[in-house]
C-alpha positions as CSV (number, residue, x, y, z in Angstrom):
1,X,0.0,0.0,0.0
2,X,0.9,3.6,-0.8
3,X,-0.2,7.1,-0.7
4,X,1.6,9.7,-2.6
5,X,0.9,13.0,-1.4
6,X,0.5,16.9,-3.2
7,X,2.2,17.9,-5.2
8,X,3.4,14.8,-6.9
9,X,0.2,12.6,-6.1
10,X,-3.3,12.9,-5.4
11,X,-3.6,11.6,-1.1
12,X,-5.3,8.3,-2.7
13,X,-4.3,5.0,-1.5
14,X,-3.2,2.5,-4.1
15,X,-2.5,-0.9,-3.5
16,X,0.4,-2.8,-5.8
17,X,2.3,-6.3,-5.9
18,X,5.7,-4.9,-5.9
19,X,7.3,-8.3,-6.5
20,X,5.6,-9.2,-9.8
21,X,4.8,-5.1,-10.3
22,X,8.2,-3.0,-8.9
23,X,7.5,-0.1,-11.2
24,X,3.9,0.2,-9.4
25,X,2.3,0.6,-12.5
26,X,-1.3,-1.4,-11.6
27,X,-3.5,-0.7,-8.9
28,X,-4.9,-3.9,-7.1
29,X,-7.0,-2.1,-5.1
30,X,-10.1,-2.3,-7.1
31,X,-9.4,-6.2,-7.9
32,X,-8.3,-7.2,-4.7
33,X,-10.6,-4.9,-2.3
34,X,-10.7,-7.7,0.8
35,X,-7.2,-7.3,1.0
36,X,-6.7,-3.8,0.7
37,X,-9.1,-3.0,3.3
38,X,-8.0,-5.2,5.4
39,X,-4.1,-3.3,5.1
40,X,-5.5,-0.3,5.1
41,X,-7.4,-1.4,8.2
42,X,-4.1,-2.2,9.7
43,X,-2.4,1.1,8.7
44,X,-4.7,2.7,11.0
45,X,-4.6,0.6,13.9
46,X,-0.9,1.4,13.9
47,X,-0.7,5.2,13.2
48,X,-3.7,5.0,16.7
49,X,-1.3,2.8,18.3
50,X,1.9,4.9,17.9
51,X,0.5,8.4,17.6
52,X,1.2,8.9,13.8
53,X,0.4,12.4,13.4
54,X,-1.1,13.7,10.0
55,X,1.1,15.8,7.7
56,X,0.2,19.5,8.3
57,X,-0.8,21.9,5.4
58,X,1.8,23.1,2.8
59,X,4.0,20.2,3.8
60,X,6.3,19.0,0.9
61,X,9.3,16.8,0.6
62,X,11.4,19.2,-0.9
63,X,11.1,21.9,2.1
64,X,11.6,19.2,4.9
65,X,14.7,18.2,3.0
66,X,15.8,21.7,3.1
67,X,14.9,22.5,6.8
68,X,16.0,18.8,7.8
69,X,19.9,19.3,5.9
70,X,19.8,23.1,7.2
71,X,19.4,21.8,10.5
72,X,21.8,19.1,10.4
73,X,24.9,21.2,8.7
74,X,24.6,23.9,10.4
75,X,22.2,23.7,13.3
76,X,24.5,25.0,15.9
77,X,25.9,28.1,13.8
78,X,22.5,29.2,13.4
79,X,21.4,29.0,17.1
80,X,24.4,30.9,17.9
81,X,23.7,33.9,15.8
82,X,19.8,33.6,17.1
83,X,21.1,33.9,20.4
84,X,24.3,37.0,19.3
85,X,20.7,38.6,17.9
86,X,18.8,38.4,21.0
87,X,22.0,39.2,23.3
88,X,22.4,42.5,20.9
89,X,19.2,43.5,20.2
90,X,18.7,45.6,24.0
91,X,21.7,47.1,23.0
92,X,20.5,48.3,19.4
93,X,17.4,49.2,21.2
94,X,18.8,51.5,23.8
95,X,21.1,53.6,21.1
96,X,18.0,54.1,18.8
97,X,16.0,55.4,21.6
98,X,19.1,57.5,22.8
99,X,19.5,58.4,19.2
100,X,16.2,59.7,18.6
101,X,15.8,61.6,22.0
102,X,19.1,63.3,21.3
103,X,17.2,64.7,18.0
């Protein structure tokens, strides 16, 4: 069983014999409904089971990719300027107010 999300799919579960069908190309799930129901039953009973949490709105692979390989190369540079920022920004604050009262 598969689902292929937006962009690239259409959120319909398919159901394929990868063994005698690797390139996915027929969907059993109109011949064979008994048994896809019965995975698809399944499916469920694990994402209750484990807490599988739908994807949120706007989600695509490529952005995760990016977020997930931003935060993995440079994860710790980036928290380190966020936190420089935050550290300077009372002290940005306090010369534009001096700046501007001095006017």
């Amino acid at each position: 069983m598969v689902v292929n999300q937006a962009p690239v799919g259409d959120g319909q579960w398919r159901l394929f014999n990868i063994v005698e069908d690797p390139g996915e190309t027929v969907d059993l799930a109109a011949t064979q409904p008994a048994l896809f129901q019965r995975m698809l039953s399944r499916y469920q009973q694990y994402q209750e089971e484990n807490g599988v949490l739908p994807l949120p709105d706007g989600y695509t692979q490529m952005k995760q990719l990016f977020l997930n390989t931003l935060h993995t190369k440079s994860g710790e540079q980036i928290l380190i300027f966020l936190l420089t920022l935050l550290l300077l920004l009372p002290f940005y604050v306090a010369y534009r107010m001096k700046k501007d009262f001095l006017r």
